[in-house]
N, CA, C and O of each residue as an XYZ file, in Angstrom:
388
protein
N     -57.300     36.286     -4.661
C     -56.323     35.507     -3.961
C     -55.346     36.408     -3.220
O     -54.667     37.339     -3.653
N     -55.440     35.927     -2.055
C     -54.238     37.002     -1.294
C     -53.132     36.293     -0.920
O     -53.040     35.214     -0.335
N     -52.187     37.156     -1.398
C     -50.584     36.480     -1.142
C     -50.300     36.723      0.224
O     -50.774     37.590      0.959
N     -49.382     35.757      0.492
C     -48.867     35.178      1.655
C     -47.885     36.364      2.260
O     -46.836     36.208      1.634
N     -47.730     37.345      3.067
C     -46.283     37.960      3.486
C     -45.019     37.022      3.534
O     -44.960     35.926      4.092
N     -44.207     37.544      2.970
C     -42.801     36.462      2.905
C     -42.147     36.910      3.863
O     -41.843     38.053      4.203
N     -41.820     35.231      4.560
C     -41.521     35.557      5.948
C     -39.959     35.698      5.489
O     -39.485     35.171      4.483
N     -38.871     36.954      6.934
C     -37.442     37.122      6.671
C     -36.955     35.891      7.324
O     -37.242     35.548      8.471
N     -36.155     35.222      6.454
C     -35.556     34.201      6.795
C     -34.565     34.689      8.060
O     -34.008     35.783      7.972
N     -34.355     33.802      9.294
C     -33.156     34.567     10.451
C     -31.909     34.115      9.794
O     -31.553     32.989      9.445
N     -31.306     35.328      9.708
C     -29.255     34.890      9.538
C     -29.198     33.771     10.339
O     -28.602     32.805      9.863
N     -29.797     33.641     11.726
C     -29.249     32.167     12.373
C     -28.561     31.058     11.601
O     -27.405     30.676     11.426
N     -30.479     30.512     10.996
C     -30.739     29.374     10.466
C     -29.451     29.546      8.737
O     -28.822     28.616      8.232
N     -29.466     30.786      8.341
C     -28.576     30.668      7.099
C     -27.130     30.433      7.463
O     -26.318     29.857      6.739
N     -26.879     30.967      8.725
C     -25.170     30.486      9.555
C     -25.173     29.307      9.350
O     -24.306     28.756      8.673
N     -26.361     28.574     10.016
C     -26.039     26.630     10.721
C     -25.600     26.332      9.657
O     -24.483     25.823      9.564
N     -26.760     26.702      8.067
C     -27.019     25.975      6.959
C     -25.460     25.919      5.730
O     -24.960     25.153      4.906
N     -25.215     27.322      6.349
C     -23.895     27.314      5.816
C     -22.371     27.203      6.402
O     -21.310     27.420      5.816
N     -22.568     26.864      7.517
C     -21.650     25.964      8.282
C     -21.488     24.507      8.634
O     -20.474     23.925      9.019
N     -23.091     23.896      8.352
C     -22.914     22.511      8.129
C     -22.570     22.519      6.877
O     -21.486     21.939      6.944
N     -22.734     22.774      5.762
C     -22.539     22.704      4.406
C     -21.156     22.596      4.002
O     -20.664     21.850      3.157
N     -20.389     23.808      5.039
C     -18.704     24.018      4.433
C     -18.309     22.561      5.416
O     -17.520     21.741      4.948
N     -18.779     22.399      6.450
C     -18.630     20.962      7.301
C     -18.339     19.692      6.100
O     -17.323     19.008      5.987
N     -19.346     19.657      5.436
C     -19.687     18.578      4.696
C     -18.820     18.333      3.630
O     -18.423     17.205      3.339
N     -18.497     19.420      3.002
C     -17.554     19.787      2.224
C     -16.258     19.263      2.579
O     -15.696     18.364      1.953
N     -15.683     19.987      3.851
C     -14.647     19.704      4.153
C     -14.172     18.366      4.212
O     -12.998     18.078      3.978
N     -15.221     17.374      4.579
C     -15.208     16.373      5.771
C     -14.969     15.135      4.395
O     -14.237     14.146      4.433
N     -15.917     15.635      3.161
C     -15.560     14.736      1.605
C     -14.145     14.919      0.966
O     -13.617     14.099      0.215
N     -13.735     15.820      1.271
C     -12.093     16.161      0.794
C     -11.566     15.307      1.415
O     -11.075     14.294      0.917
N     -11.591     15.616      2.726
C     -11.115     14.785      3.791
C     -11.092     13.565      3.670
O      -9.952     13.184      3.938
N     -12.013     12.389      3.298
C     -12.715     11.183      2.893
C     -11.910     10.818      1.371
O     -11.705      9.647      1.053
N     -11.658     11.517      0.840
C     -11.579     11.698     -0.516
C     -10.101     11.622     -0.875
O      -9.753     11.239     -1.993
N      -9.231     11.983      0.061
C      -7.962     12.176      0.004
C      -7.830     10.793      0.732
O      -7.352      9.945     -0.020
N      -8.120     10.338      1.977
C      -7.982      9.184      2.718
C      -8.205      7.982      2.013
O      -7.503      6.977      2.124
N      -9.236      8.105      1.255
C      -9.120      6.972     -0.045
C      -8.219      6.669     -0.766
O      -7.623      5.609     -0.954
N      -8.119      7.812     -1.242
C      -6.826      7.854     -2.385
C      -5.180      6.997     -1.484
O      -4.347      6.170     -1.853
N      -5.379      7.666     -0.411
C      -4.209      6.818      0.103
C      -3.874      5.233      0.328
O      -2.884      4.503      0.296
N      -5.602      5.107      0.631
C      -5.726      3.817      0.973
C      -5.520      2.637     -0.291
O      -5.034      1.507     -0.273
N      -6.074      3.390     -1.283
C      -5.865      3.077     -2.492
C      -4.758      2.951     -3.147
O      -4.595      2.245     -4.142
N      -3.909      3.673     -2.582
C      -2.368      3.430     -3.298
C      -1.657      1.842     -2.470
O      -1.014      0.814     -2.682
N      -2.466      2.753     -1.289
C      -1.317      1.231     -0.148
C      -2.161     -0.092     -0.601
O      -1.447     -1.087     -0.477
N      -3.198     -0.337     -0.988
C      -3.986     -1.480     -1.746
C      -2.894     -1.815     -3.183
O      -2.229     -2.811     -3.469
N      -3.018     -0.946     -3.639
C      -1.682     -1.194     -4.846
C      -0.741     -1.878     -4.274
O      -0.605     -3.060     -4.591
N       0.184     -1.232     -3.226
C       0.935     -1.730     -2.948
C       0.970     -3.550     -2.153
O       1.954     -4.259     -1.944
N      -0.313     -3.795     -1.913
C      -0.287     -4.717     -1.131
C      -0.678     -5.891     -1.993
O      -0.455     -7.096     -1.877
N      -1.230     -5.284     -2.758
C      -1.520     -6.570     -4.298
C       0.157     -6.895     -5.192
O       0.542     -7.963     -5.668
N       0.776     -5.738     -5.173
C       1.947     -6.232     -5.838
C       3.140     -6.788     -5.273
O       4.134     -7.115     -5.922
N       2.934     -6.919     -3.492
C       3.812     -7.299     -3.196
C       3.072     -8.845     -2.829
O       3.854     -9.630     -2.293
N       2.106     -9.200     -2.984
C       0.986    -10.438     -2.950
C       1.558    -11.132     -4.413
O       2.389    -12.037     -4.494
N       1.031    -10.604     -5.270
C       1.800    -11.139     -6.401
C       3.013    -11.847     -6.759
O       3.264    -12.867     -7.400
N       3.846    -10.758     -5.984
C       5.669    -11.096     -6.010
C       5.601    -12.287     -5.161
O       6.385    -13.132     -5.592
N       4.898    -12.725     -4.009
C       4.936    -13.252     -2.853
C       4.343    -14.384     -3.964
O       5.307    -15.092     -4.255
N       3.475    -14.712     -4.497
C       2.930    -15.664     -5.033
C       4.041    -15.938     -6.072
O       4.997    -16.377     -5.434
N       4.227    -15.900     -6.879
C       5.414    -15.751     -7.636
C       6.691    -16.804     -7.112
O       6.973    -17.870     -7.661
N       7.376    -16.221     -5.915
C       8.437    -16.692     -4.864
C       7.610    -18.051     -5.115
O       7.971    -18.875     -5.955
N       6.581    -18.194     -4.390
C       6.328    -19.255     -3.666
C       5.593    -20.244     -4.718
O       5.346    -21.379     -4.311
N       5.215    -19.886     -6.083
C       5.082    -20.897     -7.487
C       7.042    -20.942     -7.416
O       7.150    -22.103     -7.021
N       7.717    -20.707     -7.476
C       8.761    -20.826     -7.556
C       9.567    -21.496     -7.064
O      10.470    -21.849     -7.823
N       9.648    -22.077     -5.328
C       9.415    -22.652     -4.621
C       8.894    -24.271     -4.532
O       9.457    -25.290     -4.132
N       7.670    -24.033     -5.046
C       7.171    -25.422     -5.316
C       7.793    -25.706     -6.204
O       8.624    -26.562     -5.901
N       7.838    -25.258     -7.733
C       8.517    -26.043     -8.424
C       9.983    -26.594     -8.400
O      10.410    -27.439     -9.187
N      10.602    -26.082     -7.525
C      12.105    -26.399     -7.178
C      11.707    -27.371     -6.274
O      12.416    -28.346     -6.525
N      10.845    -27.678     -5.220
C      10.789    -29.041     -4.130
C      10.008    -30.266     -5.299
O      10.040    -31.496     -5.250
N       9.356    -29.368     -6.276
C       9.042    -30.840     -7.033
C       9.757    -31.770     -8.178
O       9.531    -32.914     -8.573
N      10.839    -30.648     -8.578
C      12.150    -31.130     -8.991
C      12.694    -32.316     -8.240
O      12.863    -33.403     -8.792
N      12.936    -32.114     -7.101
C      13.292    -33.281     -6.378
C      14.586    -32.717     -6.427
O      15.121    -33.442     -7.265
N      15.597    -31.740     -6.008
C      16.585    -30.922     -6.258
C      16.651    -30.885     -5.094
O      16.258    -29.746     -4.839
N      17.030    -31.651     -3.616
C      16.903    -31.126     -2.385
C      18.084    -30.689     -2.112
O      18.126    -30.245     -0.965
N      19.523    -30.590     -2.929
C      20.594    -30.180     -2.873
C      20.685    -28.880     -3.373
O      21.503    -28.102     -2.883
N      19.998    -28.569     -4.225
C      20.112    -27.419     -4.626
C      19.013    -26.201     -3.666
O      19.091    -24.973     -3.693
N      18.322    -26.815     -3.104
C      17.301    -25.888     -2.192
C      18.255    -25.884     -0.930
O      18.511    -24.741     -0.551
N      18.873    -26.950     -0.152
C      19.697    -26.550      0.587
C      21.214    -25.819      0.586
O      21.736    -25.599      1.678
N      21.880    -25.463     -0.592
C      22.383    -24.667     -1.130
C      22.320    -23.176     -1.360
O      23.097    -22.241     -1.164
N      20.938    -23.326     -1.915
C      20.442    -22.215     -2.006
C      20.075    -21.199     -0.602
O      20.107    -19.970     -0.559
N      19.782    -22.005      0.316
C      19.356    -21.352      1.551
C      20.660    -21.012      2.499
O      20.704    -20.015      3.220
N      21.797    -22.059      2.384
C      22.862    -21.467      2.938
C      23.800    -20.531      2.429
O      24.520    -19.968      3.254
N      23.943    -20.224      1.081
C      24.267    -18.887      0.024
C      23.322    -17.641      0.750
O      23.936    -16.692      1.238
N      21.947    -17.660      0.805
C      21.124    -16.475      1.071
C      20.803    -16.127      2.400
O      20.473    -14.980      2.699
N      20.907    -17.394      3.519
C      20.238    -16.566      4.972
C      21.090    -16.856      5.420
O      20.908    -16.328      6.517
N      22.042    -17.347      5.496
C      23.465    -17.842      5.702
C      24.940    -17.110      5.688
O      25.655    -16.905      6.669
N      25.175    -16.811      4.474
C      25.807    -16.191      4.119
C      27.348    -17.164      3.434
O      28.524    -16.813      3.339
N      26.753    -18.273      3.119
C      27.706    -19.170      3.438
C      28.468    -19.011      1.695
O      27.885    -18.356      0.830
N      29.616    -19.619      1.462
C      30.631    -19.766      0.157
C      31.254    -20.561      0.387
O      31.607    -21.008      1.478
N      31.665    -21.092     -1.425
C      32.576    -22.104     -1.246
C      34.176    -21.557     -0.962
O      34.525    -20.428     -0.617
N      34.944    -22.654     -1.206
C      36.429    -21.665     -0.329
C      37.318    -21.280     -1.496
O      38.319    -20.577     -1.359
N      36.925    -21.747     -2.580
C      37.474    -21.114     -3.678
C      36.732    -19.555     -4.372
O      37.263    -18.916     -5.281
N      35.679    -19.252     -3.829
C      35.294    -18.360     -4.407
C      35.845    -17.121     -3.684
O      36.679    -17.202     -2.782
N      35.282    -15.875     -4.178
C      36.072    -14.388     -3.936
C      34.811    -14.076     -3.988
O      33.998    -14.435     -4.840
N      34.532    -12.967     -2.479
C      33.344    -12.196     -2.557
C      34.503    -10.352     -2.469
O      35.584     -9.932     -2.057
N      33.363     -9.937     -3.122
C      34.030     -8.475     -2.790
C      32.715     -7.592     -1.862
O      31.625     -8.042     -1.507
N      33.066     -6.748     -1.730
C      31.968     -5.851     -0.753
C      32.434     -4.289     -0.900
O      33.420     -3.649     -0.536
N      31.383     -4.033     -1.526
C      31.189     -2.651     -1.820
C      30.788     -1.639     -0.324
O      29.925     -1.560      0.549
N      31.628     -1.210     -0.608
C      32.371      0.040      0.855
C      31.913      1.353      0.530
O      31.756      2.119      1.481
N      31.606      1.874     -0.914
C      31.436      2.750     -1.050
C      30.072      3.517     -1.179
O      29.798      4.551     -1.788
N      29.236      2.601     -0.339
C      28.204      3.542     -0.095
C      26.983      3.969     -1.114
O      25.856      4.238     -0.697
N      27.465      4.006     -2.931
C      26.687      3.894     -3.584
C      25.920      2.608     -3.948
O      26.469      1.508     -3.887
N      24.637      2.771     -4.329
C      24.092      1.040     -4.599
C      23.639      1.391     -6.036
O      23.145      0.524     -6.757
């Protein structure tokens, strides 16, 4: 049986092979990190879905109260800004919260 001469592989083909390779590499980090982000802002978008669901079970049950005084109350206290004339608001000036 006669063996085959082993052919020299060209540096070329070992450049491409190891420049697509660090490519590939790079490009999964890359992928890999972009997930992770996406993944956090998914967190974030479920818990503010939640809260949002929450509000709005909250919501219904106050219009099914039948409380329409107290929902319109409520809305002129909060987007409003509205008070009664006996009350005292104070307002913090100083910047810390």
């Amino acid at each position: 049986m006669k063996q085959r001469p082993k052919r020299k592989k060209s540096i070329i083909v070992r450049l491409i092979v190891l420049g697509v390779s660090i490519y590939m590499v790079a490009t999964l980090i890359g992928l890999g990190n972009e997930l992770a982000k996406l993944n956090a802002e998914y967190e974030n978008y479920v818990k503010e879905y939640e809260s949002l669901k929450l509000t709005n079970e909250e919501l219904k049950k106050l219009l099914d109260s039948g409380s329409h005084a107290e929902i319109i109350e409520k809305a002129a206290r909060e987007r409003l800004g509205y008070v009664y004339s006996d009350e005292e608001i104070y307002i913090d000036t100083s910047g810390n919260n």
